[in-house]
N, C-alpha and C positions, 0 to 999 in steps of 0.2 A: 516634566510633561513635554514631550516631542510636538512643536509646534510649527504649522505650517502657515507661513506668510503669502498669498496670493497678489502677485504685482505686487513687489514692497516697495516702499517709497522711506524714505530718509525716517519720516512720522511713523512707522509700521515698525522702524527698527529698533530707533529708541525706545518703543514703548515697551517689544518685547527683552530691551536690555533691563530697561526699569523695574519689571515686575519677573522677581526672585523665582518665583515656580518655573517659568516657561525656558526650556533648556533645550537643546541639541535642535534646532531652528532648521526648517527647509525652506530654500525659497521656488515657489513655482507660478506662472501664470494663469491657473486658473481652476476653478472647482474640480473637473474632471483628473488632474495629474495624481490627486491623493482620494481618488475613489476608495482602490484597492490599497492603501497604507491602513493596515489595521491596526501598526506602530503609534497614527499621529489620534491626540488628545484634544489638539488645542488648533481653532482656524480664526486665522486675522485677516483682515482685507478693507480697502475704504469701498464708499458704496457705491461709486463708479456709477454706473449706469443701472444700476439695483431698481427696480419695485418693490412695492409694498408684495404685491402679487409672485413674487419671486423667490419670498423668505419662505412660503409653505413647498417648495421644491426642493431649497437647499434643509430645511428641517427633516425632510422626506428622506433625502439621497446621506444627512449626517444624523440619523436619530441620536445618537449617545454622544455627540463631539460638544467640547465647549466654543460657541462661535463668538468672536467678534466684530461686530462692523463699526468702523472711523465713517463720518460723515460731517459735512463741509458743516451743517445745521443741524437742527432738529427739528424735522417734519412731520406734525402731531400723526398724522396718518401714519406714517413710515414706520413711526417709534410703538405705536398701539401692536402693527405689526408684531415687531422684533420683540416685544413684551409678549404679546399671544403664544407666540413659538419659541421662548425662551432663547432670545439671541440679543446679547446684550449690545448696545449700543452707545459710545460716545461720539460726541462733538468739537470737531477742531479748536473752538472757542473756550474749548477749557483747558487750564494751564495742564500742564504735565503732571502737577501734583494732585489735581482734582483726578486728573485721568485714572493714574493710579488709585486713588481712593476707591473710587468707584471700580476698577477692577478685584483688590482686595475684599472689600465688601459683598459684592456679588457673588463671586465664585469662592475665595476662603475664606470668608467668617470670619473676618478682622474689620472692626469696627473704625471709625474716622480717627478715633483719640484711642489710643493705649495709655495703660497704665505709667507707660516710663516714656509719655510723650518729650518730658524735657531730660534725658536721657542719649547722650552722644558716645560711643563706643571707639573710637583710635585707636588703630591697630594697620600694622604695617605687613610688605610680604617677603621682609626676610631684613635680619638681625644689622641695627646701627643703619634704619633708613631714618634716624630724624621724629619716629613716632612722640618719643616724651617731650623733645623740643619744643614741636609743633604743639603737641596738647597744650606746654606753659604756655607759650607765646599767643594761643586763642583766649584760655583763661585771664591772662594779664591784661589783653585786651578787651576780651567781655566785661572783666571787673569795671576798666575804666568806661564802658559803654552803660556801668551804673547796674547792670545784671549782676545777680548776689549770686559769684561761681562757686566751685567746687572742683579741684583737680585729684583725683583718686589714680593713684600708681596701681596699677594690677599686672603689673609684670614680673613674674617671679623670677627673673633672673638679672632685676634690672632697677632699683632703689631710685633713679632718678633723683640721683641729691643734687642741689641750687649753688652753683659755686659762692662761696661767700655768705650762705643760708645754711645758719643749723638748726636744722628738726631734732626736736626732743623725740619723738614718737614717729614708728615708721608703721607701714599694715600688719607685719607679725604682731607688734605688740596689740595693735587694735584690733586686731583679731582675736585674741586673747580675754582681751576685756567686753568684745560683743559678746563670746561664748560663756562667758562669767556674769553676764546680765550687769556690767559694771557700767556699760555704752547699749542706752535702750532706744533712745530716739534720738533725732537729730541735735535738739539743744545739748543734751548730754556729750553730742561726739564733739559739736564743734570745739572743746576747752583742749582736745587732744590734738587737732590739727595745728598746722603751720600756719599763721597767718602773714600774709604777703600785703603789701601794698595796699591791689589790687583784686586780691582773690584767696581764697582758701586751700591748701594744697597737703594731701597726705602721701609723704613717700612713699615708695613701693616695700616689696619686701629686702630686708636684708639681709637676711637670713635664708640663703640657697637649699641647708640641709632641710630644711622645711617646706622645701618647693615644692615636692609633691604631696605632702601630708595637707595639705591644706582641702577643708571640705566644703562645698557648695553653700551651705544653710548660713554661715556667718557672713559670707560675700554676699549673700541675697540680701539680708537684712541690712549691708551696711548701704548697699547701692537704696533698700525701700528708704531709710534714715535720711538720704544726703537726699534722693530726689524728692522727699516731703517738707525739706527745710530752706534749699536753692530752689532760683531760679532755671541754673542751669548746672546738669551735672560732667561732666568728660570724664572718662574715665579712659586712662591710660593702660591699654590692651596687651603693647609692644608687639612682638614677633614671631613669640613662641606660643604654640598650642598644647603642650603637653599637661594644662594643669588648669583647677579648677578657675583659677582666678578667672584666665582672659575668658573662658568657655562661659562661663556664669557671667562675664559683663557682656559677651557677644550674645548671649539670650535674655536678656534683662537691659537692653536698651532700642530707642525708637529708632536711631538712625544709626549705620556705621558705615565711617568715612576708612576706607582703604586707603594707606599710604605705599606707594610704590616709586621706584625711581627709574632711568632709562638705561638699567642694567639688564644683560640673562639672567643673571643670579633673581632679579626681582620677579621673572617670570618664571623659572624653573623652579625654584626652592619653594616661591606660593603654591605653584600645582601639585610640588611632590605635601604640602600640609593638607590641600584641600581634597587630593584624593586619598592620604593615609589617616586623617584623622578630622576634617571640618564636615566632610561630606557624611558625614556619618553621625550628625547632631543635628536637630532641626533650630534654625533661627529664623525666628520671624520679624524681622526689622522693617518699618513702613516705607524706609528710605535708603537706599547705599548709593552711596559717591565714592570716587578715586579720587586725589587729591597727589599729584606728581610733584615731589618733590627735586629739589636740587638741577632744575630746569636747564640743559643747555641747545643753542639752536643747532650744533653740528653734531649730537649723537649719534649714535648707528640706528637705536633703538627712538621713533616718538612719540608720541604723549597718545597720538591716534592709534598707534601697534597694543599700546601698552592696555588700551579701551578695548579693545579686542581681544587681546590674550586672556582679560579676566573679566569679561562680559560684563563691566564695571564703569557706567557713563562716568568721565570725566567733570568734576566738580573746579576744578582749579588746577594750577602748576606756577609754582612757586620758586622765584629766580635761585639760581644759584651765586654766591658771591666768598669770594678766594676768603674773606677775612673774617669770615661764621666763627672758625674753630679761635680765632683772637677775643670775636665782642662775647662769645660764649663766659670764658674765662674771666672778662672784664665785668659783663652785665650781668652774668647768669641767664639770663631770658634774652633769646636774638631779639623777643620785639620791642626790648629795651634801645637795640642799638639803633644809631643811622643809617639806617640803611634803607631810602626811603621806598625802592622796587617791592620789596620784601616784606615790610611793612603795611606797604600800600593792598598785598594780596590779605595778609593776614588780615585786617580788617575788613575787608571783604566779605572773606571766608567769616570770620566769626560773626559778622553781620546776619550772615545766611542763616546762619547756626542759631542765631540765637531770635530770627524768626519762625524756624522749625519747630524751636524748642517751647516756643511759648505760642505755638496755632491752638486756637481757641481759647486760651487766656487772653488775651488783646487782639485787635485789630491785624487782619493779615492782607495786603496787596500783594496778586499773583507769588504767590504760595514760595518755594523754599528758594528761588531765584530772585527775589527781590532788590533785593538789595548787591547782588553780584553780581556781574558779565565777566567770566572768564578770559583773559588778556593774556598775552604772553610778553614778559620784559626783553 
């Protein structure tokens, strides 16, 4: 949807990064410039010096356009208004996740709670950014945060084995046994997974020749299995888009956290997926974050370019440290090791995550930010 921001303000921007439909963005000053755009679908604007008396003008001059007006308040007159004429209206005072809500609701027919509300997707924009890493190292931490996880490998080019952790059972096999009605609900799967520590973890697949043969309806069922048994599910997406696995967990989860780092490669190689094969599948996730790994402060590329390349608010950025590829090998899971910057984020992050993941099961203060303020080490 071509949408037009009138006077945009920092809060006009974010919002249209937030909310997935609104795409190719114009900014202009003022009602008049996009009279004549018979391109634009979508008008944003705060209410400035607006009337009530105002909004049957602008309903007049946009019959068919979806409006929205930001306002400092809500002015029961104001708001009767923008109800009358069909112009939807939020308020400063609401966090950015209500905001969203209430946009989704309104205009696409997506309800506050989805089915795969506790459902997190991990997937990265191009091959060995850290995606499996990161998934174990939130899982391990969620586990010890008491949330009963689940790490689901869906990378088919990518098993994600545990240095020093042997899995009997990886997804080919359990793919196998969901299509065999052997693995029917969750209690049944959990005796096939790996148990950690911390957390439950099913390696990806092993088996490459299989990469493509693999079909939607058994990754559906394993992803409804795990998110009706955990708390929380991640499921490990990786890099590649060419196969049912990540495509089925990218549309069968509430939230997905983009990993990228501050390479070309991470911007070039995501665009050439999302215009040869993403763009061309509908996902409806409530929430997407970027999540910048391997953080350094003298790159060419930063973590705000990388916000903009992929229309993808920044959730976090995650330090980099020379001795990852040593505690890898030692710990298996970085968020085993000492390293307290690194550590310090992922707990954060999985804090977020795992208030996301359980909004409207318990108790939520201002919504997927809670528990995070993004830092940089």
């Amino acid at each position: 949807m071509k949408t037009a921001i009138i006077q945009p303000t920092e809060t006009l921007k974010r919002l249209v990064m937030y909310t997935r439909q609104f795409s190719d963005q114009i900014e202009v000053q003022s009602f008049d410039e996009i009279i004549k755009d018979r391109k634009i679908d979508v008008i944003l604007t705060e209410q400035m010096d607006l009337l009530a008396s105002d909004i049957i003008q602008i309903r007049q001059k946009f019959p068919n356009h979806k409006i929205l007006i930001l306002s400092e308040t809500a002015d029961p007159f104001f708001q009767k208004a923008c109800i009358t004429y069909d112009i939807l209206l939020i308020t400063k005072d609401m966090n950015e996740r209500e905001q969203l809500n209430t946009i989704q609701k309104a205009w696409f027919g997506l309800e506050e709670q989805t089915e795969y509300h506790n459902v997190v997707a991990i997937h990265g924009t191009h091959r060995q950014i850290g995606v499996t890493q990161l998934a174990l190292s939130i899982g391990q931490t969620l586990g010890g945060l008491n949330y009963k996880t689940i790490v689901i490998g869906l990378n088919p080019y990518n098993p994600g084995e545990i240095n020093n952790i042997q899995s009997t059972y990886s997804f080919e096999q359990i793919y196998d046994l969901i299509e065999s009605n052997v693995i029917y609900d969750g209690e049944s799967l959990v005796q096939y997974l790996t148990k950690l520590n911390q957390f439950y973890y099913l390696v990806g697949n092993r088996d490459f020749y299989k990469a493509m043969t693999f079909d939607s309806k058994p990754v559906e069922r394993l992803i409804h299995f795990a998110k009706d048994h955990f708390n929380v599910v991640i499921l490990d997406v990786g890099s590649f888009y060419d196969s049912y696995l990540p495509l089925t967990g990218l549309q069968l989860s509430n939230t997905h956290i983009l990993i990228s780092s501050q390479e070309s490669i991470s911007i070039e190689e995501y665009k050439r997926w999302q215009e040869q094969v993403l763009n061309r599948f509908d996902f409806h996730p409530k929430s997407v974050y970027q999540v910048v790994n391997k953080v350094a402060s003298r790159a060419i590329i930063t973590p705000r370019q990388l916000e903009d390349a992929h229309n993808v608010p920044i959730l976090a950025e995650v330090p980099f440290f020379p001795e990852a590829s040593d505690a890898v090998i030692e710990d298996g899971i970085l968020a085993q090791a000492e390293y307290k910057p690194f550590n310090k984020v992922i707990e954060g992050l999985s804090r977020a995550i795992a208030d996301e993941a359980t909004e409207g099961q318990e108790e939520s203060r201002g919504g997927f930010f809670r528990f995070f303020t993004r830092g940089r080490a």
